[in-house]
N, C-alpha and C positions, 0 to 999 in steps of 0.2 A: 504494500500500500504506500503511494507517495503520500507524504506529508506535506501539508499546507504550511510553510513557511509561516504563516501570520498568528498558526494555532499549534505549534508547536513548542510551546515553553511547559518543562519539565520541572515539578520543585521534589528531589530529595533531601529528607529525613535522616539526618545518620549520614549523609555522604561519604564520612571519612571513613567511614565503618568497614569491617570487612567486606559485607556485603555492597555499600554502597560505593567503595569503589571501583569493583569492578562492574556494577550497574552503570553508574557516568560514564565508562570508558566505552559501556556497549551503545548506551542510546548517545553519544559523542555521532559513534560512529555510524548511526543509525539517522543521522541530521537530527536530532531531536537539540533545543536549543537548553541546556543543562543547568539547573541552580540545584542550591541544596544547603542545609543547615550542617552545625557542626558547634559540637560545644563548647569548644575554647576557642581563642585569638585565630581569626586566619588572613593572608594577603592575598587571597584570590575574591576577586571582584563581583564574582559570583557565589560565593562560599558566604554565608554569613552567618555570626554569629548567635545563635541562640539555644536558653534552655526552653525548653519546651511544656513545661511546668510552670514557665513564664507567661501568664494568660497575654502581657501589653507585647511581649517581647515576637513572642506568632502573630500576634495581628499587626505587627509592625511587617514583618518578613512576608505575608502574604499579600499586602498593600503595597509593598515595596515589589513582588513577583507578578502576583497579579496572573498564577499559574494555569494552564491549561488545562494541566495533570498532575498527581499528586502519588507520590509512593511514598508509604510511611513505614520505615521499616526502623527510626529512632527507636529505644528498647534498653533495658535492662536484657541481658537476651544470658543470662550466665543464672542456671538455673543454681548451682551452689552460693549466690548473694546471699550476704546476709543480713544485709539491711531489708526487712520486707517491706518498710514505709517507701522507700526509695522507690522498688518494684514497683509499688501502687499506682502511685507518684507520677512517675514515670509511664508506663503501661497505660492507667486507665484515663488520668486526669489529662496527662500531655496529648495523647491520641482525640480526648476531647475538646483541648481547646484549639487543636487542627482542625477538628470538622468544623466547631462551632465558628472561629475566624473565618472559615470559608462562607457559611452562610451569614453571619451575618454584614458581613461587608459585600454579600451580590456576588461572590467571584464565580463566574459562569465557568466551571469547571468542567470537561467533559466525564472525568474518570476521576478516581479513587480508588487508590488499591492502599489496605491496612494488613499489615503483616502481624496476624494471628501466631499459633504455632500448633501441631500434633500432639506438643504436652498437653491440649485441651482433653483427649479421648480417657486419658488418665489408663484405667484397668480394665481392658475392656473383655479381656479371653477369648479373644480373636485375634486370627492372623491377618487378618485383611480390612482395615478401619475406611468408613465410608461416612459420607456426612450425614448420614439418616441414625446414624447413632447419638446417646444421650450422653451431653460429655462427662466424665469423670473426672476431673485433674486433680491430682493429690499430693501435688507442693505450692510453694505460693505464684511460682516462675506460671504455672498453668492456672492455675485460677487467677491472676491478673488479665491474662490474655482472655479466657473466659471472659470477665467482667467487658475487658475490653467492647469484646464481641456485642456483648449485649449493649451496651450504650453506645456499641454505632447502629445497631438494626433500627436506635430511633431516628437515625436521619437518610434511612433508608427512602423517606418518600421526599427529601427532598436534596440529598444529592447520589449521583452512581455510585453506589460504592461495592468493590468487589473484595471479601474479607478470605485472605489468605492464610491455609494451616500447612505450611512447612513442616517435611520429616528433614531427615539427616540430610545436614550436607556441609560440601567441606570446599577448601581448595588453598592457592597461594594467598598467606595473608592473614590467613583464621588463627585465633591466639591460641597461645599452647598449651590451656589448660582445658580444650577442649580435644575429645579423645586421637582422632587421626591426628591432627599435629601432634599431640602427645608421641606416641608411636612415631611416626617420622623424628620429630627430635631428637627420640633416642638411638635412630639409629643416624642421625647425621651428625650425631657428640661422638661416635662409636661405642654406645654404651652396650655391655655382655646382657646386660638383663632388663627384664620390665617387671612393674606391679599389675596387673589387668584383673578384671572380674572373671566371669563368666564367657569364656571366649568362642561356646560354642552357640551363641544367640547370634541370631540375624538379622541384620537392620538395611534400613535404606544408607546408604552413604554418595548419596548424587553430587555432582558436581556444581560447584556456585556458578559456572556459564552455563551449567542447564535450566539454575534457578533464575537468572537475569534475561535469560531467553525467553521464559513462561512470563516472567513478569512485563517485557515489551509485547509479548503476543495477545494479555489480558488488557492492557493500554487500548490496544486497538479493537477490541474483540467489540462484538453488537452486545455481548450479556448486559442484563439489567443487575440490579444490586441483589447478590447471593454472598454465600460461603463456600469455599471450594478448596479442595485439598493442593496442597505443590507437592507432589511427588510421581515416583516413577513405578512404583509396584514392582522394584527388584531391589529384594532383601537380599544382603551380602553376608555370611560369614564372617565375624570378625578374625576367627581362623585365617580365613581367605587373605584377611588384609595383612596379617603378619608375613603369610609363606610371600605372598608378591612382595614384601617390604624384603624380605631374604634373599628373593634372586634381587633386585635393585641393588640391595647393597652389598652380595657377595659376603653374606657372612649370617648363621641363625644364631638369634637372640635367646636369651632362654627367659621361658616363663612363667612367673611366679604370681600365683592366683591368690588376691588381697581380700579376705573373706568380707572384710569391708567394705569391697567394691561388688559383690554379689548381693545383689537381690532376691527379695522372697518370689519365690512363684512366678520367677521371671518367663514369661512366654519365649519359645524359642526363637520362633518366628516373625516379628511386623514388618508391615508393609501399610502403604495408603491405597485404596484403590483409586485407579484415576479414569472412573468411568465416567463422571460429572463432567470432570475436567474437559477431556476426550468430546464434552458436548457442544463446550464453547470454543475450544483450540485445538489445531492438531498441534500435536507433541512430541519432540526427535530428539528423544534419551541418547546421544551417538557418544554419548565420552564413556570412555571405559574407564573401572574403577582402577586400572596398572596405569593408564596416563595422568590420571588425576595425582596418583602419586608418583609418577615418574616428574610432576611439574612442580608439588610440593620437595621432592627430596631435591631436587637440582637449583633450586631455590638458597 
């Protein structure tokens, strides 16, 4: 789809972020014309300063964009925080004083995308989570984003908004206290060993340019305001990711399972189904989970 040069201004959320850098660098490339927040001091002209917990400080940024489109993916997003006020804070109030600056300043916004997350499903004893399920979330990281959830469906009738549940995903750039960097660290320190959980569970681990591709394709899509899962329906082996971290690095790590990091009644299996998804975009999962880490360890 060409883009209308006059309605293409872009506001990210979090820009600096993992995620939201390599977002800018795709819809960069994609002509889309880029802004975006950021919470500390920046010299990019389009980068501006703000918390978002700040009600004056978003309605300055949105009068000052004046955005076409809006991806919100600002977040506490480190489910071990432990400030849960912060989370709150963060999560439910800053997400609201984004929709609410947009409406009540008129901003004729075409789109809205608010990044949820898969912690919403919580326990569910299923291997395959779908959005017709009841959510359960059973740390504060998922019921923020719950709550989220719920206080954007009230400005469902008056702007588009499409609210995104993200499974796992990784890539260059993601911090190291989340699990795949974890693992790649250690073998790029040359470390003999790891602590890990439960290694025979299986999870999504997609790559953040499959995640910033779904999110330009929902930009454009015709859907009206839903919920909709971001994922690919291909549970990986954690297994899987150490033996492909061993050929990369030419060398096996040995593994020491942290009774700490094991779970009750961990399900072996999730996955997100992407049959919703599949109704509003089509979807091309093409990165494999050895290149993702082939671009993380060379890094």
């Amino acid at each position: 789809m060409k883009l209308d040069s006059l309605s293409n201004r872009v506001l990210i959320t979090g820009i600096n972020g993992f995620t939201g850098v390599h977002l800018e660098q795709y819809l960069l490339a994609q002509g889309f014309d880029v802004y975006g927040t950021v919470i500390g001091e920046t010299d990019n002209n389009k980068h501006f300063k703000c918390d978002i917990t700040n009600k004056s400080e978003v309605y300055d940024v949105m009068q000052s964009v004046k955005p076409d489109y809006v991806i919100h993916i600002a977040a506490i997003s480190f489910v071990g925080e432990s400030n849960a006020s912060l989370i709150y804070d963060v999560n439910v109030m800053g997400s609201e004083n984004i929709l609410e600056a947009l409406v009540e300043h008129k901003i004729k916004v075409k789109k809205v995308i608010l990044a949820s997350s898969a912690t919403v499903y919580g326990n569910q004893g299923q291997k395959v989570l779908d959005e017709s399920m009841c959510p359960k979330p059973v740390n504060h990281y998922g019921i923020s984003k719950l709550s989220m959830e719920h206080m954007a469906t009230n400005y469902f009738d008056k702007l588009n908004i499409i609210i995104t549940r993200p499974f796992n995903y990784t890539g260059v750039g993601q911090a190291s206290h989340f699990l795949i960097p974890k693992i790649v660290g250690h073998y790029k320190d040359g470390k003999r060993e790891i602590e890990l959980g439960n290694i025979h569970v299986a999870r999504e681990f997609n790559d953040v340019k499959f995640v910033v591709e779904v999110y330009h394709k929902l930009l454009l899509s015709s859907s009206d305001s839903t919920i909709v899962n971001l994922s690919s329906n291909n549970p990986i082996k954690l297994l899987e990711v150490i033996e492909l971290m061993n050929q990369l690095a030419g060398y096996k790590i040995e593994i020491k399972v942290n009774p700490l990091f094991v779970r009750e009644n961990e399900i072996d299996s999730l996955s997100g189904s992407t049959t919703k998804l599949k109704k509003i975009i089509e979807i091309d999962n093409h990165y494999s989970l050895k290149d993702t880490l082939m671009d993380m360890y060379a890094k």
